[in-house]
N, C-alpha and C positions, 0 to 999 in steps of 0.2 A: 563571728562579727556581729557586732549591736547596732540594731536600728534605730533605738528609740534616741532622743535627745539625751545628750550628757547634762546631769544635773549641776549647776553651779553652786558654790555657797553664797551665803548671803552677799560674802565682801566680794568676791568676782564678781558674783550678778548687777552692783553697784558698779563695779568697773565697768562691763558690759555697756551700761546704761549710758558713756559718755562716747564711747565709739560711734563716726558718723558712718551711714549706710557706705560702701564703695569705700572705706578705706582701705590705707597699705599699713597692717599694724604690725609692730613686732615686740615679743610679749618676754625682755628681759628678765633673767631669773626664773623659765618657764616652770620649771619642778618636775610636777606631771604632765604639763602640759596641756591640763582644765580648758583654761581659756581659749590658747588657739584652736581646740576642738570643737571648741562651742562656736566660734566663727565660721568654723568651715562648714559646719554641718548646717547653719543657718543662710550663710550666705551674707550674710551680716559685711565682711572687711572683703576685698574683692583681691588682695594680697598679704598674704600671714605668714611670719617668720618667727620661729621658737629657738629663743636662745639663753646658755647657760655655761658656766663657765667650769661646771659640773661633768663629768662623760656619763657615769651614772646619771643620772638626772635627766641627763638630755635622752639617753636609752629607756628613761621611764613615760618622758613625754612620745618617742617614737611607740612605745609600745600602747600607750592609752591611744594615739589616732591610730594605730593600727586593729584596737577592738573595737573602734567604731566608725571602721572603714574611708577614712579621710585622712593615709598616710600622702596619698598623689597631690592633695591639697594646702600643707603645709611645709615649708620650708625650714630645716633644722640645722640648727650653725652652733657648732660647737668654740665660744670666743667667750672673753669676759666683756662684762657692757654691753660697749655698743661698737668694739673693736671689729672692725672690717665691713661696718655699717656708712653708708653715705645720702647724701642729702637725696639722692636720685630714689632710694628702696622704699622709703617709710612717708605716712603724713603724719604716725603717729604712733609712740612710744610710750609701750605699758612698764613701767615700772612697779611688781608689788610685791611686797612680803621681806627687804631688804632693810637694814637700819639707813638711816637720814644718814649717816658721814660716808654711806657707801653710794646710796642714790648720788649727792653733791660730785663726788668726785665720777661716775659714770657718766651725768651733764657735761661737768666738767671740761671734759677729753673730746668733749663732739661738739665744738664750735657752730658748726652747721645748722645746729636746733635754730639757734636764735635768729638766725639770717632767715633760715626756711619756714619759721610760724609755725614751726613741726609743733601738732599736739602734745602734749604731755598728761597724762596720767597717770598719777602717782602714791601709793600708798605704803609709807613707811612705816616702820616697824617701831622705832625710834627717833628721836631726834629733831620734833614737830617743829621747834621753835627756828634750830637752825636750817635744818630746810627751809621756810619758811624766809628767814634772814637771807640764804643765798638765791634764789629766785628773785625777791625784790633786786638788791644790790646787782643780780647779773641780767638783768632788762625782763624778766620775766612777769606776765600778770595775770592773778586769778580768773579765770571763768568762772567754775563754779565749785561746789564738792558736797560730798558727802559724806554719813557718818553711819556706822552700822556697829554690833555688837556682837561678836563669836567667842563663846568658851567663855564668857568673860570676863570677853574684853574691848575697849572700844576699836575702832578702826577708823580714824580717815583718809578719804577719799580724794584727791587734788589735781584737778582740772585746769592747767595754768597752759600758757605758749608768749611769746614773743609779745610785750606791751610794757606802756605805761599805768604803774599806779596811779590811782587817782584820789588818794587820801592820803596822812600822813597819820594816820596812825602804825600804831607797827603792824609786821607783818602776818606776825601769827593772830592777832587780835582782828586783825582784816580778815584773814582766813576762818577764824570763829565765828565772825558776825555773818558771813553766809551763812554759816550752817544756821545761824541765828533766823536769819532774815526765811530762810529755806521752811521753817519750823518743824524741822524734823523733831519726831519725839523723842528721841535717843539723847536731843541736845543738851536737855537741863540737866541728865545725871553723867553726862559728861564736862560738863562745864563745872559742877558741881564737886564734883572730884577730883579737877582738876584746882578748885578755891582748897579742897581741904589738905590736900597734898601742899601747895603751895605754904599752907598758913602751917603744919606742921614743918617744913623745912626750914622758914622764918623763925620758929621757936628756939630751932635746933640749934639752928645760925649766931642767935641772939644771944643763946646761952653761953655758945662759944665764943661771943666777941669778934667772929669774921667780916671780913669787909665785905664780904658777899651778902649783908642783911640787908644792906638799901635797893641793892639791885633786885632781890625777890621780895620786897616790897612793893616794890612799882608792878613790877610784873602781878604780884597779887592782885594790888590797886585795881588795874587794867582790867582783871577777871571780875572783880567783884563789882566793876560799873556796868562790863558787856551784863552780869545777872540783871543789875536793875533796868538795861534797859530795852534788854529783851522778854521781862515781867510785864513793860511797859507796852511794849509792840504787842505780846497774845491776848491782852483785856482789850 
């Protein structure tokens, strides 16, 4: 059995970061099971549940708390989502490492978040923009986030629960401009990449006469103003 702290990677340790002291978390799509160990062992969430819709998986998370002595500590459910989950267990729901059309539909199915204010943090794998799109549309609104870089590759980090937007830009453009406002260093070579992706799909688009070229125009649009005007905000 290991004493010392389990080491987190960059992008958990981001997650870590938005967990309030005395939470009840439960860390969807556990894997190994990293995170909730790193809770237990700290002290950090005061109730931890690791869940996966995986049996292997979930026998990989029992076995990393059990090399680091914090099996008594954490709760393991073998379900997909958030299936057999209720308002009464959690204040706060990890979601990471999942594509966006998977996270949406795991919200989805649990009504309850949005009634409850239940946290949300969430890091997809895919699919930024419609994530993004279903949060606002289903009453959800940003707190805060993050953005990190592993194997590279970017990662964001999204911090949202029960609210009103309060802009009407879009959604994932709101979500960028935190990281903007955040000045994280990570930001401008991901925004960055995210202009020149964009502006190669527009060519692509173009070439081929799709009616998809106006739509990732705007979208470019969008990207290439948050640059100028988050140029603006670090002078």
């Amino acid at each position: 059995m290991k004493t010392e702290l389990i080491k987190l990677s960059d992008r958990l340790s981001s997650i870590k970061n938005f967990i309030q002291k005395g939470a009840y978390v439960i860390d969807v799509g556990t894997d190994h099971g990293y995170l909730p160990v790193y809770l237990a062992q700290t002290g950090l969430a005061k109730h931890i549940m690791a869940s996966d819709i995986s049996p292997s998986s979930l026998e990989s998370a029992r076995r990393t708390a059990s090399k680091y002595g914090v099996s008594d500590k954490i709760e393991f459910i073998e379900a997909p989502g958030l299936k057999g989950i209720y308002e009464e267990d959690v204040d706060t729901i990890v979601i990471s490492g999942l594509g966006g059309e998977t996270v949406i539909k795991i919200l989805s199915e649990a009504p309850w978040i949005k009634r409850c204010k239940t946290n949300l943090i969430l890091q997809p794998q895919s699919k930024i923009e419609e994530l993004c799109g279903f949060l606002r549309t289903s009453g959800f609104a940003f707190i805060n986030a993050d953005i990190v870089r592993e194997n590279a590759k970017y990662y964001i980090i999204i911090h949202a629960k029960a609210g009103q937007s309060l802009t009407d830009i879009t959604p994932e453009i709101e979500l960028y401009s935190i990281l903007a406002k955040n000045r994280n260093p990570l930001f401008t070579g991901f925004l960055d990449s995210l202009i020149l992706k964009n502006q190669s799909t527009a060519m692509s688009l173009k070439n081929a006469g799709s009616e998809k070229y106006n739509i990732v125009i705007i979208r470019l649009n969008e990207l290439l103003n948050l640059r100028k005007a988050y140029d603006a905000w670090i002078k």
